[in-house]
Wavefront OBJ file of the C-alpha trace (Angstrom):
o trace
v 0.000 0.000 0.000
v 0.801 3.439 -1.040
v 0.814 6.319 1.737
v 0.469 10.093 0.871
v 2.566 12.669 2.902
v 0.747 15.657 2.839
v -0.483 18.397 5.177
v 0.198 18.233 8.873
v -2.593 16.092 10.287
v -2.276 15.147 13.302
v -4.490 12.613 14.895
v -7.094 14.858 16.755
v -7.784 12.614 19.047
v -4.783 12.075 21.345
v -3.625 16.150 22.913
v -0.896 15.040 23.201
v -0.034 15.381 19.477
v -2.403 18.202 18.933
v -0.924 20.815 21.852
v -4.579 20.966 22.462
v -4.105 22.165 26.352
v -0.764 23.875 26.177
v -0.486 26.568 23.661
v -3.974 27.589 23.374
v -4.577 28.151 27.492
v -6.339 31.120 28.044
v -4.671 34.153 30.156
v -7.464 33.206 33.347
v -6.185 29.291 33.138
v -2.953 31.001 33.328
v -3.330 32.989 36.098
v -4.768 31.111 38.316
v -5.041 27.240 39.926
v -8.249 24.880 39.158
v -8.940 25.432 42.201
v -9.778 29.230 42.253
v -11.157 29.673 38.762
v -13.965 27.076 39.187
v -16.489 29.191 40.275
v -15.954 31.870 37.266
v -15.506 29.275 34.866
v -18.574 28.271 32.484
v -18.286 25.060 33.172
v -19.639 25.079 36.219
v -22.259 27.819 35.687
v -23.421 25.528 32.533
v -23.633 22.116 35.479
v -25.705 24.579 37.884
v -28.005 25.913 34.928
v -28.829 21.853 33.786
v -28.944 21.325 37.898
v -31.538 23.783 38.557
v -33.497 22.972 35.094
v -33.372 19.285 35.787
v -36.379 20.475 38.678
v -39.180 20.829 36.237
v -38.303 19.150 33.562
v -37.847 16.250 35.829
v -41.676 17.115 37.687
v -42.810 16.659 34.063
v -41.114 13.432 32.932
v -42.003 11.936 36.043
v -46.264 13.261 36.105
v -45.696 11.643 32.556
v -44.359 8.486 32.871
v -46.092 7.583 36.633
v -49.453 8.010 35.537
v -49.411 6.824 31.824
v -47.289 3.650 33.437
v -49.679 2.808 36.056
v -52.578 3.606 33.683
v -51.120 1.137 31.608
v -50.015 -1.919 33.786
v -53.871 -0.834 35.401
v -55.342 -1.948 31.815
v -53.257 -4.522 31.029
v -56.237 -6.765 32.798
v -57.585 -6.056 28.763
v -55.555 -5.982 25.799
v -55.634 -1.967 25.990
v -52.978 -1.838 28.426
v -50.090 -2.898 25.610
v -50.882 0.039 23.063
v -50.931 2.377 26.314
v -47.823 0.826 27.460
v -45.840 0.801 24.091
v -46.900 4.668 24.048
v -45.486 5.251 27.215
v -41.903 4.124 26.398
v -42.168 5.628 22.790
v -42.912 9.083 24.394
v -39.920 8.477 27.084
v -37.740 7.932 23.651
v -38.635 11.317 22.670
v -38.347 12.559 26.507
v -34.575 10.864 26.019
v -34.106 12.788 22.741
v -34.833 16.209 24.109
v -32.212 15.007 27.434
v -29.196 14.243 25.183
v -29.445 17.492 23.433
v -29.720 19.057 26.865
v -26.859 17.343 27.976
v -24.600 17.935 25.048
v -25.386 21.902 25.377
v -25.134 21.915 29.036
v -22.573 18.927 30.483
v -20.722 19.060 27.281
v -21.899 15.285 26.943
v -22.729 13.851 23.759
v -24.491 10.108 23.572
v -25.422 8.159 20.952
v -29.302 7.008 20.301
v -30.125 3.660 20.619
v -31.276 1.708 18.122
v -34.567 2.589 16.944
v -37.677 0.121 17.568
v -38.476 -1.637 14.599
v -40.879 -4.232 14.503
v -39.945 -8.275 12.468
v -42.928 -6.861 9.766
v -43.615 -3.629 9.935
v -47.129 -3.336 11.428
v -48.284 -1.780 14.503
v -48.704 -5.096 16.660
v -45.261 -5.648 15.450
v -43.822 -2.359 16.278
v -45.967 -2.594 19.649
v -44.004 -5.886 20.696
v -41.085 -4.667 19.602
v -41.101 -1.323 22.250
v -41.942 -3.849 25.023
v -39.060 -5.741 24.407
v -36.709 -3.080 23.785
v -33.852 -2.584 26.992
v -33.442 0.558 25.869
v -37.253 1.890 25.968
v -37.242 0.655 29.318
v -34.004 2.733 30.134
v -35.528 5.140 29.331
v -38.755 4.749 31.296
v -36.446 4.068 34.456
v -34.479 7.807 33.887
v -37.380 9.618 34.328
v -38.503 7.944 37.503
v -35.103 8.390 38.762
v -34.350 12.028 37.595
v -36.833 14.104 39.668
v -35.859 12.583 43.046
v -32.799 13.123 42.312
v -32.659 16.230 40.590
v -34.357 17.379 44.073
v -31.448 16.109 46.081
v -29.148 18.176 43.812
v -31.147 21.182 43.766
v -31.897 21.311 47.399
v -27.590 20.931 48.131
v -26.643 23.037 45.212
v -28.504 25.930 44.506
v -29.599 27.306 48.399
v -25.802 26.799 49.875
v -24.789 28.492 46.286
v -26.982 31.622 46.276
v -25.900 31.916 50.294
v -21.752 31.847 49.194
v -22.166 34.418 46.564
v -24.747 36.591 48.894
v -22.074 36.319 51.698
v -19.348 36.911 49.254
v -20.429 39.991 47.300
v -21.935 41.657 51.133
v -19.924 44.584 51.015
v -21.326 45.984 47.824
v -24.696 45.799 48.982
v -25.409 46.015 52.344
v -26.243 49.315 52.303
v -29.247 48.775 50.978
v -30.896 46.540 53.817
v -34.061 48.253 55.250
v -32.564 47.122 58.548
v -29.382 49.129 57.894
v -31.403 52.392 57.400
v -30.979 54.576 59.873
v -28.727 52.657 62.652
v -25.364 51.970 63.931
v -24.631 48.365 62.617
v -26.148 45.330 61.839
v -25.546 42.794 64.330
v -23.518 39.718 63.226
v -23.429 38.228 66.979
v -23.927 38.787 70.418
v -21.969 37.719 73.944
v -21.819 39.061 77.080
v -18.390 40.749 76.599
v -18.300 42.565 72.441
v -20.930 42.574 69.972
v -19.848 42.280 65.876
v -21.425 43.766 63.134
v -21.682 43.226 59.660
v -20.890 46.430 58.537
v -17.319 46.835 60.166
v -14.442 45.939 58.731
v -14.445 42.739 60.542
v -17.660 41.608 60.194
v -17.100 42.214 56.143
v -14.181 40.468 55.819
v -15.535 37.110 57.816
v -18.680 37.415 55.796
v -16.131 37.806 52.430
v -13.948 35.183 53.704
v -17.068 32.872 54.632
v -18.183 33.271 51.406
v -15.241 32.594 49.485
v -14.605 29.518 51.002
v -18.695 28.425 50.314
v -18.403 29.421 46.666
v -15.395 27.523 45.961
v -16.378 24.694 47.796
v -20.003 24.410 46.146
v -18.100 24.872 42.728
v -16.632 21.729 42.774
v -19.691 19.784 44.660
v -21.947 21.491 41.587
v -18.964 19.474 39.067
v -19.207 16.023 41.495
v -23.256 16.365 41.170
v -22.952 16.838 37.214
v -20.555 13.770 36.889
v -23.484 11.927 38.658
v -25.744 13.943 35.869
v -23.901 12.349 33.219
v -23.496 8.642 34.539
v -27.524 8.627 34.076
v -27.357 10.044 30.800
v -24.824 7.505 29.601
v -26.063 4.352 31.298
v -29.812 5.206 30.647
v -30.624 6.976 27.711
v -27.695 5.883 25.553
v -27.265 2.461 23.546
v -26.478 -0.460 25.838
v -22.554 -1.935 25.579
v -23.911 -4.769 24.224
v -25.560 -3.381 21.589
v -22.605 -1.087 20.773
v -20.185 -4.156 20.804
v -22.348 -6.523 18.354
v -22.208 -3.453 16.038
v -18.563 -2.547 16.063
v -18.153 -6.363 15.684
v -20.206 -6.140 12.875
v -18.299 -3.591 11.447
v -15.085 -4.999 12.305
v -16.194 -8.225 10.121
v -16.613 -6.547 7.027
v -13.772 -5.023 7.090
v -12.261 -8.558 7.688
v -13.915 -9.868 4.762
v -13.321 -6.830 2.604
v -9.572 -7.571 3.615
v -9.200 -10.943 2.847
v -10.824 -10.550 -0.810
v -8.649 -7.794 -1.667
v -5.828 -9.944 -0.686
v -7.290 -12.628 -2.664
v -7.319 -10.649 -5.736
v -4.286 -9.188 -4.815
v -2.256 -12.779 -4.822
v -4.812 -13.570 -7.902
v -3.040 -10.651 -10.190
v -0.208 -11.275 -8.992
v 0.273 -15.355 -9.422
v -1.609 -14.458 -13.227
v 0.772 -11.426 -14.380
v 4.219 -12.621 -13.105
v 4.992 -15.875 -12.550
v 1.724 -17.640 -14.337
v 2.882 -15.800 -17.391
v 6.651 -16.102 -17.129
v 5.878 -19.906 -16.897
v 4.007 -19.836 -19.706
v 6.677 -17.915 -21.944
v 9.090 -20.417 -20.725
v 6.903 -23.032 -21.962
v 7.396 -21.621 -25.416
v 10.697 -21.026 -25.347
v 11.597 -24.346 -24.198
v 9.605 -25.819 -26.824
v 11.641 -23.740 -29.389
v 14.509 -24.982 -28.298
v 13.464 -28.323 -28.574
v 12.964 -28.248 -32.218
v 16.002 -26.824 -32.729
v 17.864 -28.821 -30.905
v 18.783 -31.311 -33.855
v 18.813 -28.804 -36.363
v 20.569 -25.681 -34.775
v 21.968 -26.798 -31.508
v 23.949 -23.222 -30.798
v 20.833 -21.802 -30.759
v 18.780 -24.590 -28.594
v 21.406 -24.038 -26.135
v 21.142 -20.216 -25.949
v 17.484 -20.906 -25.569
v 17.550 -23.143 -22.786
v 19.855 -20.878 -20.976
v 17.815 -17.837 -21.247
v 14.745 -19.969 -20.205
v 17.123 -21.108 -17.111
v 17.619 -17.357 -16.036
v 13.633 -17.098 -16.239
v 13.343 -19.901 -14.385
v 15.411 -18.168 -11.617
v 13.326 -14.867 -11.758
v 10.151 -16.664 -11.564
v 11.021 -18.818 -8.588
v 12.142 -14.940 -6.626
v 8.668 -13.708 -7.752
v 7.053 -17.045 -6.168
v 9.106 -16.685 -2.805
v 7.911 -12.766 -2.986
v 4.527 -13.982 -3.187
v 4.569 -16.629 -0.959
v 6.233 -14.031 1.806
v 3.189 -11.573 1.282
v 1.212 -14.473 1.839
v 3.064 -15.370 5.321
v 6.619 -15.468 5.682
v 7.636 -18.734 6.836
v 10.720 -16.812 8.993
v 7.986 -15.421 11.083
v 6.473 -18.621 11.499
v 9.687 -20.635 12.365
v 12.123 -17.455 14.228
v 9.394 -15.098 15.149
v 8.947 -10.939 14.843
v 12.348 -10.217 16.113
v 14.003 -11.723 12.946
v 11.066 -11.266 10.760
v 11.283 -7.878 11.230
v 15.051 -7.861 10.413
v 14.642 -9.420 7.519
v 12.207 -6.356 6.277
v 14.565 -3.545 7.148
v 17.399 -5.372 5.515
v 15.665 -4.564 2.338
v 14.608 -1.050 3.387
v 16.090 1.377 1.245
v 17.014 3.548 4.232
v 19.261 2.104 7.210
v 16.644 0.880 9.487
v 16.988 -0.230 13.769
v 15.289 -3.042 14.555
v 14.779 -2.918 18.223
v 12.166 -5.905 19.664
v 12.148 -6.670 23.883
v 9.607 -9.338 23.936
v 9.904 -11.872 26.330
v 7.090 -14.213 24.616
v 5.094 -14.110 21.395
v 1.949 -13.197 20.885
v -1.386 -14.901 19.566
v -0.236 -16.062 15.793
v -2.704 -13.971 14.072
v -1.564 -10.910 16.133
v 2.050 -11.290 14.973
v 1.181 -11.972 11.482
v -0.586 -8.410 11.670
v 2.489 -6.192 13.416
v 4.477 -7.754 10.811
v 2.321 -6.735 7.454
v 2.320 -3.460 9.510
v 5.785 -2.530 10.016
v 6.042 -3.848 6.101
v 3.738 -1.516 5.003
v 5.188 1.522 7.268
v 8.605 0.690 6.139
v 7.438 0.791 2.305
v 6.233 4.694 2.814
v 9.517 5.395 4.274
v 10.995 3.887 1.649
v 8.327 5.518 -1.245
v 7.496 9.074 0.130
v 9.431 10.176 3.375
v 12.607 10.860 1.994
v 14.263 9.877 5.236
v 17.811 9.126 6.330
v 17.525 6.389 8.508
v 14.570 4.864 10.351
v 14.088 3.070 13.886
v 11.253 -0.404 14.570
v 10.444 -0.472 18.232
v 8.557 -3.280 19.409
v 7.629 -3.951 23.011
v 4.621 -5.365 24.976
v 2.945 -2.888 27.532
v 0.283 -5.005 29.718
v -2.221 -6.941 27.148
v -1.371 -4.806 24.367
v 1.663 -5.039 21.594
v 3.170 -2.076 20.841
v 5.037 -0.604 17.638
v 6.483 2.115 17.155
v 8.016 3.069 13.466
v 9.939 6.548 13.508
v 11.818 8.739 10.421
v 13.544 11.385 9.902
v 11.917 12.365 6.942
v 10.049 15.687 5.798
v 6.515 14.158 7.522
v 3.397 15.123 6.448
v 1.788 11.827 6.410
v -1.743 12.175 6.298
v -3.756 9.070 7.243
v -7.251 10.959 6.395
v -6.941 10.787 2.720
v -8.143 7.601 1.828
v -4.116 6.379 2.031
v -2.209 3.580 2.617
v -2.397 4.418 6.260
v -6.013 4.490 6.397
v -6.175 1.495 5.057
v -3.675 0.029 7.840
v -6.265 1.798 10.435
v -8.910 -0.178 9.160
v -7.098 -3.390 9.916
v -6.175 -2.341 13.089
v -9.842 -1.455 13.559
v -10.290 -4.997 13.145
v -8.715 -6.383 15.730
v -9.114 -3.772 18.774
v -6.231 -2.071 17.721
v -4.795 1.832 17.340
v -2.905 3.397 14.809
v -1.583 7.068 15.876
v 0.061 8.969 13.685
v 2.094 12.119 14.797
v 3.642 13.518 11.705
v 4.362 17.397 11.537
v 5.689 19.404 8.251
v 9.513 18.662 8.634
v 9.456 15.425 10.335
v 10.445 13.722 12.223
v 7.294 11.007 11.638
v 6.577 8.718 14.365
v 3.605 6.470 13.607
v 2.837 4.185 16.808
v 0.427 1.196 16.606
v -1.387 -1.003 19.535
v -2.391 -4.231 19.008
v -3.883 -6.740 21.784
v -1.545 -9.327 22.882
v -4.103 -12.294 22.285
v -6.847 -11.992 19.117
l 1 2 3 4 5 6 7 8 9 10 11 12 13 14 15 16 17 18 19 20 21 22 23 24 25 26 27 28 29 30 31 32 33 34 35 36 37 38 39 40 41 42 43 44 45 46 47 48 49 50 51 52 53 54 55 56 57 58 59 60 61 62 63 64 65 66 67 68 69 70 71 72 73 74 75 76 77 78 79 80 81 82 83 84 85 86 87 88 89 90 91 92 93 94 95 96 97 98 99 100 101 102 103 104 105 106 107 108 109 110 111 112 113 114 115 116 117 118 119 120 121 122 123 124 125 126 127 128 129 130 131 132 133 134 135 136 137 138 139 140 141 142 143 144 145 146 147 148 149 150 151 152 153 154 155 156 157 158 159 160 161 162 163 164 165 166 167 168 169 170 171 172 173 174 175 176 177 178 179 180 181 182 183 184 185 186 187 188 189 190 191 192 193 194 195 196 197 198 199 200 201 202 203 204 205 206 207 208 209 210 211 212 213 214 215 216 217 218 219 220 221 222 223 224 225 226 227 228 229 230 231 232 233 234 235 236 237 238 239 240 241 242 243 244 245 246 247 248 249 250 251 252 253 254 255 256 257 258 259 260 261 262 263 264 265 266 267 268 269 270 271 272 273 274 275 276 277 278 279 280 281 282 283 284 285 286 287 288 289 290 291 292 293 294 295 296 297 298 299 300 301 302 303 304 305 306 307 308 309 310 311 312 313 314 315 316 317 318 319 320 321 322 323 324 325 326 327 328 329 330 331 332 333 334 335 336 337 338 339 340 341 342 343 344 345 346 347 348 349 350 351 352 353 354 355 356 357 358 359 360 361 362 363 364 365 366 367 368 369 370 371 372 373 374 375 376 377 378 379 380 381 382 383 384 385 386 387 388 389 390 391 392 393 394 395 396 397 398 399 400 401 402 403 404 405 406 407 408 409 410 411 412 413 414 415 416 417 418 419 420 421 422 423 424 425 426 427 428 429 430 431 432 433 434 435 436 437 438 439 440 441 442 443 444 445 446 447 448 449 450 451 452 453 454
């Protein structure tokens, strides 16, 4: 496979290639600790708006859902307790619907929909079975009978001890205009039998300020634990279930399989019918030319039989090519370590094989880091215009890693339909990663995981 170097795409998902985080930090995240900006930050005011907004909307899913439910299971003495039923969970779909947006806006959370309902044949007793035997319709049911109550609990912790920091905190700008303030000495803060403290002095304003502070920091961060509990119900409730998302990436991960193995099919297909398939056959012909001139010109014949020796020789090389794409049979019999070798000795660019495994892995695993490495080792061959290049492999935990570096001019760009989207793909297969960190001007390092066992 053929790789394209172009633009500087780095893979957007890992920060660590991006500099998402470390460049781009704003002068406030400069300035001052987690700790301290929390309660300025929108992060949190975004948690406390879907916090206190989670109170109505909540009193309405439940009304809702409680009486349509009970209506239902009331009626299901007659056969008009399924259709009420089956409505019941399709309206707490769209209830779910309108939650996930509000969650993506609001707790910067964004979860899939579950599959749709769809009944085996299409009809409404079909579709009406179908929603009572969906997980996920019930899921959804169960979030909003579990919201309100607890949408109450986070209201009643959040928003009174909240309003009562930033009240206490901001006191010195608007205490003035108390009624009680109007027209007397002080406002009393407390009382003993030897001092009384007011508000209004300097030291009753800076132990309401401090007070303050130290309630609207520390209700910051309880608003951020009560939105991670926020998002737990999204995700578990109102999203697809694991075990639907698993049977589909399986899915997904078997066509690409297939897809795979046919193109490799037709790949060893072309090959075995435009080299060495039709070098046999023009050695056929030639050796039957020589044949008949064997008695009459035997010069000739013998020139013949030696050129059909040499392509002989060129087709047996293109068979042992093959038969290496296929599987090399030094992986099978010495493993990755000289496997690997044996690619960067034909590298065009001086190559460092370096391999600290203790073990090999599952057979199908090693047969893909090896097509891998080949396949990286081509492009730096092809298109990086490196000097020299460097093969880590090493095994972190249940995962294989490799690592395949250059000092080329980078630019690979894996999102261009390339040779190293292609190798992503395969990867995909199996549970495994392909990162790519590949700026204008090199170096390229292109790191893939792989699990130790298929």
């Amino acid at each position: 496979m053929a790789t394209a170097y172009g633009p500087d795409t780095r893979d957007a998902r890992d920060p660590r290639q991006t500099g998402a985080g470390l460049g781009d930090r704003s002068p406030l995240k400069r300035l001052l600790p987690a700790a301290l900006r929390a309660p300025i930050e929108g992060r949190t005011w975004r948690e406390l708006a879907y916090q206190v907004l989670s109170v109505p909307i909540g009193l309405v899913l439940f009304g809702f859902s409680i009486t349509l439910t009970s209506l239902g299971v009331g009626l299901l003495i007659t056969f008009l307790g399924v259709p009420v039923l089956a409505g019941t969970l399709a309206m707490c779909r769209g209830f779910g619907a309108l939650e996930r947006m509000r969650a993506r806006a609001l707790l910067g959370t964004d979860v899939a929909a579950p599959e749709p309902v769809r009944g085996r044949t299409g009809g409404l007793m079909s579709w009406m079975g179908a929603s009572l035997k969906s997980g996920a319709s019930w899921r959804h049911l169960l979030y909003t009978l579990v919201h309100f109550p607890w949408a109450l609990i986070s209201f009643s912790i959040t928003v009174p001890l909240w309003l009562c920091g930033w009240f206490t905190l901001t006191y010195p700008l608007w205490y003035w205009f108390l009624p009680a303030h109007v027209g007397r000495d002080g406002i009393q803060m407390y009382a003993d039998a030897d001092r009384t403290v007011y508000l209004d002095t300097p030291t009753g304003m800076l132990v309401s300020v401090l007070t303050g502070l130290v309630l609207v920091l520390a209700m910051s961060w309880v608003v951020r634990g009560l939105a991670y509990v926020d998002r737990a119900m999204v995700r578990g409730l109102l999203g697809p279930s694991r075990l639907a998302t698993r049977v589909s990436e399986l899915e997904s991960d078997r066509g690409v399989v297939v897809d795979t193995a046919a193109a490799d099919l037709r790949r060893i297909e072309r090959d075995l019918h435009d080299g060495a398939q039709a070098r046999l056959v023009a050695l056929a012909m030639d050796l039957g030319l020589a044949k008949e001139k064997l008695t009459a010109d035997p010069e000739a014949a013998a020139r013949m039989v030696d050129e059909a020796h040499g392509e002989v020789k060129i087709a047996l090389q293109e068979l042992r090519d093959l038969a290496r794409g296929i599987h090399p049979a030094v992986l099978t019999d010495r493993g990755l370590d000289a496997a690997l070798s044996a690619i960067a000795s034909r590298c065009t660019v001086p190559v460092t094989v370096n391999v600290d495994l203790a073990e090999r892995p599952a057979q199908a695993i090693e047969g893909i880091a090896y097509f891998t490495v080949s396949e990286l080792l081509q492009n730096v061959s092809k298109h990086s215009a490196a000097r020299s290049a460097t093969v880590e492999v090493w095994r972190t935990g249940s995962r294989l890693m490799l690592q395949v570096t250059d000092d080329g001019h980078g630019g690979a760009d894996p999102s261009t339909g390339s040779g190293l989207a292609g190798l992503t793909e395969r990867l995909d297969a199996v549970d495994g990663v392909l990162v790519v960190d590949s700026p204008q001007g090199g170096p390229t390092r292109i790191t893939a995981e792989l699990p130790w066992r298929g």
